[in-house]
N, C-alpha and C positions, 0 to 999 in steps of 0.2 A: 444218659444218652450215649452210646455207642461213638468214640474216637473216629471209630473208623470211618464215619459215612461225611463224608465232604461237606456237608450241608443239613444240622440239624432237621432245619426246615426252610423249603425252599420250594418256588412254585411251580405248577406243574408243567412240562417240558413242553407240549404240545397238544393239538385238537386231539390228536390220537390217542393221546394218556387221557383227558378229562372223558372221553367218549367211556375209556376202556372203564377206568373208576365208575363212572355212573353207572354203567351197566353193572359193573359186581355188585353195589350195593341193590340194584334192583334184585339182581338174582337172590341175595342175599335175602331179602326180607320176603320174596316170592318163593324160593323151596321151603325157608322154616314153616310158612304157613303151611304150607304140602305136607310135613313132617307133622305138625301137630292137625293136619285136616280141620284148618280153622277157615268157615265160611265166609267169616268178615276178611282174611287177610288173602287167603293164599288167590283165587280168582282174580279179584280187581290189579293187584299188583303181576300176576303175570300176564294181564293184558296191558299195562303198561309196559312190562317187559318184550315183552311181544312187538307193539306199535314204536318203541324207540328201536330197537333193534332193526328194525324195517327200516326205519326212517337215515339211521345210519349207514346201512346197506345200500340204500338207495342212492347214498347223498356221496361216498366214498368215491373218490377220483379213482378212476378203474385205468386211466392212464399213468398218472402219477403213483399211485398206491395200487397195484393190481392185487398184489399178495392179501394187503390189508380187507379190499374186495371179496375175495374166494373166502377168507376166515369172516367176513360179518355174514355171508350169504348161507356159508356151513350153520354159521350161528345159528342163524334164523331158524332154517330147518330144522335143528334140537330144538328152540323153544317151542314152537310147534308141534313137534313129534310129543315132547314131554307135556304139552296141554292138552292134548286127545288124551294122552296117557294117565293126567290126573284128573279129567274129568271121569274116564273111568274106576279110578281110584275110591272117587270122591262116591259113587254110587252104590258099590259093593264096601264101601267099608264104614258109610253113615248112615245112621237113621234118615235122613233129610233127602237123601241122593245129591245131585249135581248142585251145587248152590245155585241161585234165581231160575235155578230150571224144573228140580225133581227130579223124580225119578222117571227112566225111559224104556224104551220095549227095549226087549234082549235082540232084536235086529240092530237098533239104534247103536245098544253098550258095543257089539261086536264089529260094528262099522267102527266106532271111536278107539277100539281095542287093535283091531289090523288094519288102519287107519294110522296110527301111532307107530306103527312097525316100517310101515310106509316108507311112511315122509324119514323117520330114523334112516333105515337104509339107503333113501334116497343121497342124504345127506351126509354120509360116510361115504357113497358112492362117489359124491361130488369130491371128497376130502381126497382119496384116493386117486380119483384123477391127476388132481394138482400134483401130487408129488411124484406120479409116475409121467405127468404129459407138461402142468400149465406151466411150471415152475422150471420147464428147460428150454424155453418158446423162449422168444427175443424181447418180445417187451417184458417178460420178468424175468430174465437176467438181467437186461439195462438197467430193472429197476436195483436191484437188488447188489449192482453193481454203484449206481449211484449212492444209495445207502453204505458202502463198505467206504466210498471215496470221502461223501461228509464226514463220517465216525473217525478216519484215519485225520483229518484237517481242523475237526474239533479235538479231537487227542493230543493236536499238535497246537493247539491254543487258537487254530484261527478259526474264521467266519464261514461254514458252508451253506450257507442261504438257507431261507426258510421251507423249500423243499427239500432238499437235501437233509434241514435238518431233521424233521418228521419222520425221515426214513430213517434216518440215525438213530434214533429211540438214545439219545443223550440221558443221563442218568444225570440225578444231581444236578445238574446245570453243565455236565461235561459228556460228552458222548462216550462209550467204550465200546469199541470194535468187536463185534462175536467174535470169538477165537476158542468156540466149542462149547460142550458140555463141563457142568464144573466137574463130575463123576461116570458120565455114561460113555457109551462109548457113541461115538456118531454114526450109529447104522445108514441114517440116509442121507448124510454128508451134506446139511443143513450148513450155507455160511451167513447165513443172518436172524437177525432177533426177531424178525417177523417168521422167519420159516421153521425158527427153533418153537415157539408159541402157537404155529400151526399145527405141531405134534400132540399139543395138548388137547385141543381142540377134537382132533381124529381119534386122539381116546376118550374125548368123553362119549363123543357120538357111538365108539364102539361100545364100551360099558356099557351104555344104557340101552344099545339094541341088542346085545348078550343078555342083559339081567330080563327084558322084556322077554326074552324067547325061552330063557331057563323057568320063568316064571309063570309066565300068561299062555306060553307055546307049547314046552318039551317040558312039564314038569318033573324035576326026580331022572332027567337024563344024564347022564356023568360028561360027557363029550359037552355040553352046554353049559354045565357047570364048570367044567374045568376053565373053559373057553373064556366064563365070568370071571373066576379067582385071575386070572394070568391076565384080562387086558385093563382087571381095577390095580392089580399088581404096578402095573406098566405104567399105569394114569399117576398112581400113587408116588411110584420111584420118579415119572417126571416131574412133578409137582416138588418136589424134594430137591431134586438138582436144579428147579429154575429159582428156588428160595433159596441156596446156596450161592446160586448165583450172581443174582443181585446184590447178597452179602458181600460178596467179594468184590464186586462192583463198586461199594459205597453206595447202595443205591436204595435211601432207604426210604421211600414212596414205594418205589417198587417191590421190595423185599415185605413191607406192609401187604402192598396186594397178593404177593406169592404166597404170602402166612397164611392172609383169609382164603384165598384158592386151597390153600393143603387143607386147612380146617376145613370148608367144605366138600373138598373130593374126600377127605376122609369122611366125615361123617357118610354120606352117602353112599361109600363101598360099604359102612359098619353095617347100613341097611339094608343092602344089598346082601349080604353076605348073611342075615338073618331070616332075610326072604326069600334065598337060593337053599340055605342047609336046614334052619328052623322054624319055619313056618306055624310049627305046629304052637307055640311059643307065643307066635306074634299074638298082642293086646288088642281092647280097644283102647280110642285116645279118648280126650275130654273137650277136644275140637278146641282150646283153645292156651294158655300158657300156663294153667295149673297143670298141668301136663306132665312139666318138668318137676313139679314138687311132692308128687306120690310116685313112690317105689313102686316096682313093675312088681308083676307076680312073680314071675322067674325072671333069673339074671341075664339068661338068653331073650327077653324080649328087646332087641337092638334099637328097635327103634325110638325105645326111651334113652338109651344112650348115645347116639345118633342126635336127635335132638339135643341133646347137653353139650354136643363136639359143637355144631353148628353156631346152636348159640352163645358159646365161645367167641369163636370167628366173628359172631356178627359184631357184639359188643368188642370186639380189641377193634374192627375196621370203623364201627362210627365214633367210636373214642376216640382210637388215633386224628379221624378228621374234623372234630368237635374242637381238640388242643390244636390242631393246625390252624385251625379259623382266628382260634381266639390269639394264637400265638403270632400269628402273622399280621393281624391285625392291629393288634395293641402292643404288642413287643418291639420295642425301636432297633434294629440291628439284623431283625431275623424273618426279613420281609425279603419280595422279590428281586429288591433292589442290586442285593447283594451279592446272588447268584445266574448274575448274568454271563451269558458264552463270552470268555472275553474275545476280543477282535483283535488282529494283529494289523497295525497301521499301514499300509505303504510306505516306504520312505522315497522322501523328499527329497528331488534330484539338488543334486548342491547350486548352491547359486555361483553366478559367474564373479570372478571379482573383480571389484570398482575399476574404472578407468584409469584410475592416475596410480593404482598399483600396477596394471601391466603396460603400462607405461613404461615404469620403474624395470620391469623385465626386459624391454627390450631395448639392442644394440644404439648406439648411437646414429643416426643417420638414418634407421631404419622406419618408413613412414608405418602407423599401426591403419593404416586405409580409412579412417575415419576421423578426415579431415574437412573441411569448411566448407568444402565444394560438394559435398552429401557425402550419406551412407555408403561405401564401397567402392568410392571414387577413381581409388589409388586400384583398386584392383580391376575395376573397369577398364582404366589403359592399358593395363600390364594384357588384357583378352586382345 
């Protein structure tokens, strides 16, 4: 296990980290199905994905977390966009069509096809807003400002309350202050972990409504393709610098989640990038996880390797939390006990001392006004 990270294993910092985790592992086991067009997996799990994601959208304090708001609401609208998009998938590329549906008239596939572009662009729309309008408004700078002020007072060992702390995305059981990209340059002068994480976000949305329009729209156009290679490029290189970054953080819950993110935006461009230049290439699948065990025709069909990136990713993310359960559970030392924010105490105004020491201080003859005739006796005459 890695020195560097403060905290082997230690639990998880906040509603916002369990939310964030659950949802990767949804995604997790709802694209692989999409990748191998498996009918028992990919549908039922990304309406689960779907219905939590809503549910957290919903539920997200738009006062306290505004940022966190605008990025589950973006969410949303990818998952969405990408379930018109794989119900159309599912129809033109299996025997069976739409899993519990069939197959549908070519009015229906093309509603679900520019339907899917939609709600996509809709949803980059909304992304773009934020960083050009929401994100300079006053309840998200206070917020965002509150967030820089907890990170600064848990860095410095004390207590920022448990708002403050959630904004602070504390790592480890300690908060670290955004203080940039670990390698990129800050084109849009992002000063926090929620707005650096919103960039990820606006390129997935972008990627997959360029791969949509190279593919399903402008086939064989160069200006769309290009437009593809350069915003999975962009997805890729962030996904890179926020896994760095966590490293360098000690932050290794979250450098976990950055790993499985980079495995799956990778695999996903490899697919992309198979469907945008080689098309001609692409296979069928076998709907289901022998998939991964027969060699493709050609080496260009990506999407058999694609699948092998992902299910990487998948298997190190529920490994990882399979030994966290057990480790934290059963192992005495390396429980959440351990990594708790510490608190720095108030100190204690000094007590005053005893009577018959200052007593001992003072002059002969000099009354200390707290004499037998009451409290402040002596100092009552002297008024």
């Amino acid at each position: 296990m890695p020195t560097r990270f403060h905290s082997p294993f230690h639990a998880l910092s906040s509603v916002e980290d369990i939310q964030e985790h659950v949802f990767t592992g949804l995604l997790l086991v709802s694209d692989l199905g999409w990748l191998l067009l498996s009918p028992a997996v990919n549908p039922a799990m990304l309406i689960v994905t779907i219905a939590y994601c809503a549910h957290v959208a919903c539920t997200t304090d738009r006062v306290e977390n505004p940022h966190e708001a605008v990025f589950w609401f973006a969410t949303l609208t990818w998952c969405i966009g990408n379930a018109l998009w794989m119900a159309n998938d599912f129809e033109t590329d299996t025997p069976a069509g739409i899993p519990t549906v069939g197959h549908v008239s070519d009015v229906v596939l093309r509603c679900l096809l520019h339907g899917a572009g939609a709600v996509l662009a809709a949803g980059l729309a909304f992304e773009l807003f934020y960083f050009a309008h929401l994100r300079h408004t006053p309840r998200f700078v206070e917020a965002a400002e509150r967030a820089a002020v907890a990170a600064a007072l848990l860095d410095d060992g004390g207590e920022a309350g448990a708002g403050g702390r959630s904004l602070s995305r504390k790592l480890s059981g300690n908060a670290v202050a955004f203080r940039g990209p670990a390698f990129l340059p800050n084109v849009l002068d992002v000063k926090s972990h929620v707005e650096y994480e919103g960039i990820s976000h606006a390129l997935w949305i972008a990627k997959d409504l360029c791969w949509w329009a190279s593919v399903e729209i402008f086939p064989g156009r160069v200006l769309f393709q290009a437009l593809t290679v350069a915003v999975a490029t962009a997805l890729v290189a962030h996904n890179v610098d926020a896994a760095v970054l966590t490293w360098r953080g000690g932050n290794l819950i979250g450098f976990v989640n950055q790993f499985t993110l980079l495995c799956w935006v990778s695999s996903f461009t490899i697919w992309c990038m198979g469907e945008v230049f080689w098309e001609k290439y692409e296979g069928d699948t076998t709907g289901d996880f022998t998939f991964l065990t027969k060699r493709p025709e050609h080496w260009l069909f990506l999407r058999w390797w694609a699948s092998w990136v992902l299910t990487i990713g998948t298997v190190f993310f529920f490994g990882f939390w399979a030994i966290h359960a057990f480790v934290y559970a059963f192992v005495p030392g390396l429980g959440g006990e351990d990594d708790e924010v510490p608190v720095i105490a108030a100190k204690e105004p000094p007590s005053p001392p005893a009577l018959d020491e200052t007593e001992k201080l003072l002059p002969d003859g000099v009354s200390d006004g707290l004499s037998d005739e009451g409290f402040g006796s002596e100092r009552r005459r002297d008024w």
